[in-house]
Structures are given as C-alpha cells and as structure tokens.
C-alpha positions as CSV (number, residue, x, y, z in Angstrom):
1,X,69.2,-23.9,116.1
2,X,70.4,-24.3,112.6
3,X,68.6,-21.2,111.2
4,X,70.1,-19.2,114.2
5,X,73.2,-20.3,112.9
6,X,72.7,-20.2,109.1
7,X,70.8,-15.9,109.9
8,X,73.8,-15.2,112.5
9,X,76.7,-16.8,109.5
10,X,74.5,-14.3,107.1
11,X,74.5,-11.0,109.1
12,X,78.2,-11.2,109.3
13,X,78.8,-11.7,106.1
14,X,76.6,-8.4,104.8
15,X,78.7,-6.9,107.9
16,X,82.0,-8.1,106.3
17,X,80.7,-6.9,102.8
18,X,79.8,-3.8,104.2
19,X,83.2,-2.9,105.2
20,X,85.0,-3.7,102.1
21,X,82.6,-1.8,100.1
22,X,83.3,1.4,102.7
23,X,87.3,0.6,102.1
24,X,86.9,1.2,98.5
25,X,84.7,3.8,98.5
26,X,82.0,2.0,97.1
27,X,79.0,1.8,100.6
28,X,76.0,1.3,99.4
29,X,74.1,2.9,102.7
30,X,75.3,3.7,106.5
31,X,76.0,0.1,108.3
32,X,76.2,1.9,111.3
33,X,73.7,4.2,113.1
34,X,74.0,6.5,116.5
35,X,70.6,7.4,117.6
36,X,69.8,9.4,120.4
37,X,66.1,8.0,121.2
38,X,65.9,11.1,124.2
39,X,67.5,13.7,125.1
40,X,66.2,13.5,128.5
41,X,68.6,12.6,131.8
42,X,67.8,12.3,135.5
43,X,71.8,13.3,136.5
44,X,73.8,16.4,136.2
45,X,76.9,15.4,134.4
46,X,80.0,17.8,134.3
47,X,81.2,16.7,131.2
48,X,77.6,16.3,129.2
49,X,75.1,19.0,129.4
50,X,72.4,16.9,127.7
51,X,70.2,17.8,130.8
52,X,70.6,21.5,130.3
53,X,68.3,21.6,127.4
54,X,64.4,20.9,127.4
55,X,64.0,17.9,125.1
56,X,61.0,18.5,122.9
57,X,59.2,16.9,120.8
58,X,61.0,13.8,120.0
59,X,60.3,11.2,118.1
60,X,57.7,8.7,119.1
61,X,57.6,4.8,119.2
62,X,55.3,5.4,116.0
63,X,57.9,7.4,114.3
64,X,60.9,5.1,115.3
65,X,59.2,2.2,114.0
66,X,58.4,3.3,110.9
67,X,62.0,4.7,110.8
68,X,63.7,1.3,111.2
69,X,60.9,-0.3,108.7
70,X,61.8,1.7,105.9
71,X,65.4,1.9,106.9
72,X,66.6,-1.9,107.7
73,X,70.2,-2.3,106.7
74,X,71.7,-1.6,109.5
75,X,74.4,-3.9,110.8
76,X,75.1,-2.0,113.8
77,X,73.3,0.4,115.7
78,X,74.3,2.7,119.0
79,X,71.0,3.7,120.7
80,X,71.9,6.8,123.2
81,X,70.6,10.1,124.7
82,X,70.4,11.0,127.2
83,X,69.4,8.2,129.5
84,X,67.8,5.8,127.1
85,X,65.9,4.2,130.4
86,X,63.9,7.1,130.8
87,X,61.7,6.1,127.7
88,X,58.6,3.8,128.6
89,X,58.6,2.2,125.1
90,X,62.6,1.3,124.9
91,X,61.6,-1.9,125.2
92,X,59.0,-1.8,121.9
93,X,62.3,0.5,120.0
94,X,64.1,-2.3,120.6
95,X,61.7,-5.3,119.7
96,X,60.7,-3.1,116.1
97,X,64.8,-3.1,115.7
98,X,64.8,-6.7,116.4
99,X,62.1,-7.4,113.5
100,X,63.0,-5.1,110.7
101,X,66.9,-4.9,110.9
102,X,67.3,-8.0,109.7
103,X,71.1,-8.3,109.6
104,X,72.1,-6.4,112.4
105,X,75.2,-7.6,113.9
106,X,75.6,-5.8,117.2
107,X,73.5,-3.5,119.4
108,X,74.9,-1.4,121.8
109,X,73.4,0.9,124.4
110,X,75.3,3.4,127.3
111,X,74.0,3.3,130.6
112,X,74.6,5.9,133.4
113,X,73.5,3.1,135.8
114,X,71.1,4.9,138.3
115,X,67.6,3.2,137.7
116,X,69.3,-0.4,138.8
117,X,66.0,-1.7,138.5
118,X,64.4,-0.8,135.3
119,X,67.9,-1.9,133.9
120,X,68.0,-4.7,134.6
121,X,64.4,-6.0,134.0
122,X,64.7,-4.3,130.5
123,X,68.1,-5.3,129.6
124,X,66.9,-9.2,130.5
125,X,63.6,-8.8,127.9
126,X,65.8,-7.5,125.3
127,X,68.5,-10.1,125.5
128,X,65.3,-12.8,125.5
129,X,65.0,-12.0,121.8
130,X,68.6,-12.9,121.2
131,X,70.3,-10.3,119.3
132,X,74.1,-11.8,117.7
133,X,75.3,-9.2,119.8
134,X,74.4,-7.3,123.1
135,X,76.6,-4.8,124.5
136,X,75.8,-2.6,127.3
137,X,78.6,0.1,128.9
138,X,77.8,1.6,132.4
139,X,79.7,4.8,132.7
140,X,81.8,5.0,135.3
141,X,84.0,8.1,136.3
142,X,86.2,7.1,139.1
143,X,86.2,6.3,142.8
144,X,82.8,6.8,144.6
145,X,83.5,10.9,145.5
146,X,84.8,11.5,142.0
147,X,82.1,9.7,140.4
148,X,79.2,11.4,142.4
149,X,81.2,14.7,141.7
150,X,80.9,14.3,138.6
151,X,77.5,13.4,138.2
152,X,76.2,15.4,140.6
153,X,74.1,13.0,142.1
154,X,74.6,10.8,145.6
155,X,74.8,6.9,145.3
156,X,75.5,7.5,141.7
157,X,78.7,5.3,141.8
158,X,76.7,2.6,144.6
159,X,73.8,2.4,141.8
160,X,76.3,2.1,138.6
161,X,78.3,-1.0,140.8
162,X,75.2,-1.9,141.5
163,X,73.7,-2.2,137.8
164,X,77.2,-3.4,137.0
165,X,77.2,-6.9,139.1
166,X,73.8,-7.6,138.2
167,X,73.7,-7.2,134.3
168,X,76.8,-9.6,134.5
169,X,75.1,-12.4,135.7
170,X,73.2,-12.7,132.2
171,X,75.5,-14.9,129.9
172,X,74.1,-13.7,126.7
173,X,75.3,-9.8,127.4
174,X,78.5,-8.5,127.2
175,X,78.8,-5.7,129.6
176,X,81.8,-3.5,130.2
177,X,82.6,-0.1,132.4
178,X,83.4,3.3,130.4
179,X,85.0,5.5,131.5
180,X,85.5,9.0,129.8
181,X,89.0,11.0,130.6
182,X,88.6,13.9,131.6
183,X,90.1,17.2,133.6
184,X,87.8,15.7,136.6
185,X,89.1,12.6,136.8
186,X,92.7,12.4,135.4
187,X,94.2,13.4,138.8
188,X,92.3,10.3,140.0
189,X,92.7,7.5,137.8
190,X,95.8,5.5,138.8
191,X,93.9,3.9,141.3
192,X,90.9,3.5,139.8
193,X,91.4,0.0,139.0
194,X,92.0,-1.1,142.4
195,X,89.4,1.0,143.9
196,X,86.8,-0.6,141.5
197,X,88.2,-4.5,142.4
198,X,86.9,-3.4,145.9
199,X,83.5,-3.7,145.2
200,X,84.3,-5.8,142.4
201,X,86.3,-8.4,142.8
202,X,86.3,-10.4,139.8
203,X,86.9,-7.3,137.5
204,X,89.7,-7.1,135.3
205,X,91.6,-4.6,132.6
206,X,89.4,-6.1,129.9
207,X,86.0,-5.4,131.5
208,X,87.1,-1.3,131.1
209,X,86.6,0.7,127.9
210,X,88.2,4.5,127.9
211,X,87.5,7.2,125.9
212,X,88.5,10.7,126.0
213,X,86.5,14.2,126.8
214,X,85.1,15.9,123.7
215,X,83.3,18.7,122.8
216,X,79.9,18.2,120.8
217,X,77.3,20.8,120.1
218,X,74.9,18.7,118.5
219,X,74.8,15.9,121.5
220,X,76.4,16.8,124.7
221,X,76.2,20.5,124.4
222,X,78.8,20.4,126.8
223,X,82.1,23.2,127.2
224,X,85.4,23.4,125.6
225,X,87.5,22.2,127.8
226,X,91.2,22.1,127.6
227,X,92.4,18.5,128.9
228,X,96.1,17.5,130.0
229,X,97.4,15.4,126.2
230,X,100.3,14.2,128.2
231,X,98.6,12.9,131.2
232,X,95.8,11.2,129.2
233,X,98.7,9.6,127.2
234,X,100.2,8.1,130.0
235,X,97.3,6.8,131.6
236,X,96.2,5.0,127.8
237,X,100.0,4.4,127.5
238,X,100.0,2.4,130.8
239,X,96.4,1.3,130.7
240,X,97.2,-1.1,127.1
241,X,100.2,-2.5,129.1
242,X,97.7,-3.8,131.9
243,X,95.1,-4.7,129.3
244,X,97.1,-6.8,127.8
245,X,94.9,-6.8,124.6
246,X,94.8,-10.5,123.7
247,X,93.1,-9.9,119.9
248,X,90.0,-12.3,121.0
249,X,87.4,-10.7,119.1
250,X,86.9,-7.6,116.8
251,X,85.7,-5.3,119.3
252,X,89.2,-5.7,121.4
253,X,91.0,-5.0,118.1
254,X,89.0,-1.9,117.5
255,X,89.4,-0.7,121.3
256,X,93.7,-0.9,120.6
257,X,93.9,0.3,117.8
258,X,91.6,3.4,118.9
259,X,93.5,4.1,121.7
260,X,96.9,3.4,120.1
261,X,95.6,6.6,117.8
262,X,95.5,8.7,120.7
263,X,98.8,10.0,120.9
264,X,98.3,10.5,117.1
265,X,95.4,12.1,117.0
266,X,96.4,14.6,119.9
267,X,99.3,15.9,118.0
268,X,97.8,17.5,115.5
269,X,94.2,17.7,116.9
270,X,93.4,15.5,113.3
271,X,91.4,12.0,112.6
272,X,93.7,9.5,112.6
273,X,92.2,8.3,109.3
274,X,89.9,9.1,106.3
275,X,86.4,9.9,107.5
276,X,83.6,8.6,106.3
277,X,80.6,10.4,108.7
278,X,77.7,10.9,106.7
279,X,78.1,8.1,104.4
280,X,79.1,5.1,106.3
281,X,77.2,6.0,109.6
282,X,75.5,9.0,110.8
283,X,73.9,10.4,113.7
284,X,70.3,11.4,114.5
285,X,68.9,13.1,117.4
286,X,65.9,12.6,119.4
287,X,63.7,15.1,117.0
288,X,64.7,13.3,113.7
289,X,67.4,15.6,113.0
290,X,70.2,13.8,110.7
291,X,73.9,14.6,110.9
292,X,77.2,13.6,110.1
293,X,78.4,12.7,113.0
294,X,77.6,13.7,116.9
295,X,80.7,15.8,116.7
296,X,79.9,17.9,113.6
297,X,76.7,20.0,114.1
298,X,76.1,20.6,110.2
299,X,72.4,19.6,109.8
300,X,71.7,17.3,106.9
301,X,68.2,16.7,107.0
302,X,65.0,15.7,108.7
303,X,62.9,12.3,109.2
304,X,59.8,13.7,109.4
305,X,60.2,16.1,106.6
306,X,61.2,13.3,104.1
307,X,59.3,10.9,105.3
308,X,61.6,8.9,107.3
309,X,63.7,7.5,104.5
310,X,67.3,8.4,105.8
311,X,69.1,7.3,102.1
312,X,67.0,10.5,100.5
313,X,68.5,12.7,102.9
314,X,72.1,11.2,102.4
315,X,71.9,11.1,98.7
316,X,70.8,15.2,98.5
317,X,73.4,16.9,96.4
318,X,74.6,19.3,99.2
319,X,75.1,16.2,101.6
320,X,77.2,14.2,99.1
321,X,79.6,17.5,98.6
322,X,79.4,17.7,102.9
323,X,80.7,13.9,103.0
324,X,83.2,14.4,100.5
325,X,84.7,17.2,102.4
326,X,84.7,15.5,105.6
327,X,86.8,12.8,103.5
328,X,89.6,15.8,102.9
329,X,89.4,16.9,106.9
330,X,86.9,19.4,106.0
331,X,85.1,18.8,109.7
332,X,86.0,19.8,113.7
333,X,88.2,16.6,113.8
334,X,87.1,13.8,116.9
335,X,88.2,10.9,117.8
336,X,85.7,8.9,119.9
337,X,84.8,5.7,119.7
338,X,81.0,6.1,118.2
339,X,82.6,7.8,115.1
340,X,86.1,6.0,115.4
341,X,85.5,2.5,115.0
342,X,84.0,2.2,111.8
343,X,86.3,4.2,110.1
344,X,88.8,2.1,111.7
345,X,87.0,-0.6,110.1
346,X,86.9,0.8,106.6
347,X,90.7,1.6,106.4
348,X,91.3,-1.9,107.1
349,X,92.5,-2.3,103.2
350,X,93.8,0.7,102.7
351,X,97.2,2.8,103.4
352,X,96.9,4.2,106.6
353,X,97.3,8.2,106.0
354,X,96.4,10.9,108.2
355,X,93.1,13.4,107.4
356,X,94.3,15.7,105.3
357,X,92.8,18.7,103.6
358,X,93.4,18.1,99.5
C-alpha cells in the first residue's frame, strides 16, 4: 500500500516537472503520446473516414513493445484508431505500457461502444493492474436515430448505453460520454441531455465531454466541412452553465478552459495558445509513422526505420526547425482536445497570447 502511494506521489511529480519544463521551453522528451494502435473500425462514421482506408501493415504487439521499452517516459498516453477493440493483443499493449512506462500518470482510450462485450471484459483486466489513472470516453452522437445516422450502423446508440452502464459499475475507472459537434448533430443537441437521462438515469452534465468536428488527413481522413461557429457557441456557451464546472480535479479544469477557448479559437480559425506538437507530445499511426500532431500531416519520421527510438526522430534537424515553426503558428491551426490540453498545460506559467506567426 505504501509503495502504491510513495510510485503514485512520484509519477506526479515527474508529471508536474514535466509541465514546468514545457512552460519554459526547456522539455526534455514528449510527456504525452497519441497512438493509433489500428486503423481498423467495424462502423461507418460520417464525421471519420478511418474505415475508408485499408489499414496495412501495422505495427505488431512485438513492435509496440519494444517501442514503449525503449521509449518509457511517458506520463500520459491516448491509445486510439480506429476501434482499438478490434486488436486481439490490446490487452498485452496495455500490460507492456503498464511495465515499462514507469511514471505514467493517466491512460486514456475512446471507445465507439459496439463490442459491449469484449469492452467490458478487457476494460476490467486492464484496470486489475491498477493504473493511477483510467479513463475511458464512449462516443456518443445524440439521440438513438441521430446516433445510428451517424454511425451508420443499427443498435449503435443501444450498444454504446449499453457499454456505458456497465463500465460504470467498476470504481477504479472513470468513464465519461464524448460527444463531437458536428453539422449532423447540432440541430439535435438541446435535448440530448434529457434524452440520454432516459436510459440513464443517474447521468449528469459532468459525465459529458464535447469537442468539436475537425478535419485531419493524417487520422480521420475525413471532409472539410463547414460547421455553424455560432450555433456550436451557444450550445458550449449554455452547456458550461449546466456543467457547472466545480474545479475538482485537473481534468475538469482542462475540459473549461478548452471550451472557454472555443469562441476564441473560432474567430480567427488560430490556437488559442503557443503550440508545442512535436516536442511536448506527438502522434503516431498504426504503421509507425511519427507526426506532429493528428491534425498536421507533415511526416517526421518512422519507428521501424530508426529503430523505434522516437527522441532520434524528434531531435533530427529538419524536425526541430518543423516544431519551432509550429511555435510561430506555422501549422493548419486545431483545437481538440488530444492536442489542446497539454498545451493548455504548458502555458500555465506563461502570458496567455494568441498563435501568432513572428
């Protein structure tokens, strides 16, 4: 009990050294990792075409594990595709994070809910080897015909409530609904709420995430879609007046002040704040391939062509003048939350400015 407490009290402190390095500039390596572990999905998503492309030769459990032995510094890590449950050996990914990323703070993993199941019997042996922080999001799009419009797939939305109620029986996860705004569902949304606390009683404002709709080549592969600014506003506007946002833990102070930046971020179509893709986190696809960010389809390097030792990709000379122009708002400019909150994070000490081009 007392060395659970004493490794827990440590991995937050190399966390919260982590971020004040990144603030001044000074990160040693990425503290936070996106990996997409497949590319392959059993739904038809309108707003992700993930499914669209044949996923290839990706990386095996061999080639992962050896990835997260050389590579261990992680403090947090966002495992995606994709429909990570479609991989037999998630289970062994997760067990080889568990012993080599010694300091990791919090692992997080999206669902789209439709093997109830497998989730469930996976998500209970992964949560046996008591990591400091679980978090699972089932992605939710609005009432049960929206939803399975969306997704293109019947009993979507029964499956997703489903795998909802029953990953919230186990204590030692935190589980919450996203849900991504989009020009599908934004004509829907005002009674999303209460149409969810039909089959869900017990839910409230605080068990919802939302994002908004984006464009990425390198991970959705998904269209350029125009979305209503205004609308969207309104909804976040009136959503963090329902939430309520009671500052309880870090993650509910990152969610605010993400979506507070909204409103910012669609008026100029510009990060909110300094970027730091590519140096304080980056992204990597099923095949190896390293980048940025999953917004910004500039291709820094491969695993398996440099041996699997990410820091020797980040530290080639091209990719250090790449992350110092993404610092200027030399990059297609997102704002979601898998490249938000860390840079939220590491302009904690700093002015806020907006990303400008120098």
């Amino acid at each position: 009990m007392i060395s659970s407490i004493l490794h827990k009290l440590k991995a937050y402190s190399v966390f919260s050294r982590n971020i004040l390095l990144s603030a001044f500039d000074r990160s040693l390596f990425p503290y936070k990792l996106t990996f997409a572990i497949t590319g392959k999905c059993n739904l038809r998503c309108r707003t992700c075409y993930v499914w669209k492309k044949k996923s290839l030769h990706e990386l095996s459990f061999e080639e992962i594990d050896k990835f997260f032995t050389i590579n261990n510094y992680f403090n947090w890590i966002d495992l995606t595709g994709g429909e990570i449950f479609l991989r037999k050996d998630l289970l062994d990914i997760t067990k080889s994070i568990k012993k080599n990323v010694k300091n990791l703070v919090m692992l997080h993993y999206p669902t789209n809910g439709f093997l109830t199941e497998k989730i469930i019997q996976t998500t209970e042996q992964i949560a046996s080897m008591d990591f400091h922080n679980l978090v699972l999001t089932v992605s939710i799009d609005g009432n049960e015909e929206v939803h399975n419009t969306i997704r293109n797939k019947e009993n979507s939305f029964k499956r997703c409530i489903d795998t909802y109620r029953e990953l919230k029986k186990n204590k030692h996860i935190k589980v919450y609904i996203g849900c991504t705004l989009s020009p599908f569902n934004i004509d829907h949304f005002k009674t999303f709420y209460r149409e969810l606390r039909d089959y869900l009683p017990d839910l409230a404002y605080s068990d919802i995430h939302l994002n908004i709709y984006h464009y990425s080549e390198n991970l959705y592969s998904n269209e350029k879609l125009e979305v209503d600014k205004k609308r969207i506003i309104d909804i976040i506007e009136d959503f963090i007046k329902k939430k309520g946002f009671l500052f309880i833990n870090p993650i509910v102070l990152l969610e605010y002040v993400y979506l507070k930046n909204i409103k910012r971020y669609f008026s100029n179509n510009r990060f909110p704040f300094k970027c730091r893709a590519g140096e304080i986190s980056c992204f990597i696809d099923p095949q190896g391939n390293v980048y940025p960010c999953s917004g910004y389809n500039v291709l820094m390097g491969s695993l398996r062509k440099d041996n699997y030792d990410l820091l020797t990709i980040l530290h080639h000379e091209e990719n250090i003048t790449l992350t110092r122009n993404i610092k200027r708002g030399k990059c297609p400019h997102c704002w979601t939350p898998c490249e938000a909150y860390q840079n939220i994070l590491s302009n904690l000490f700093i002015r806020r400015k907006s990303n400008e081009v120098h």
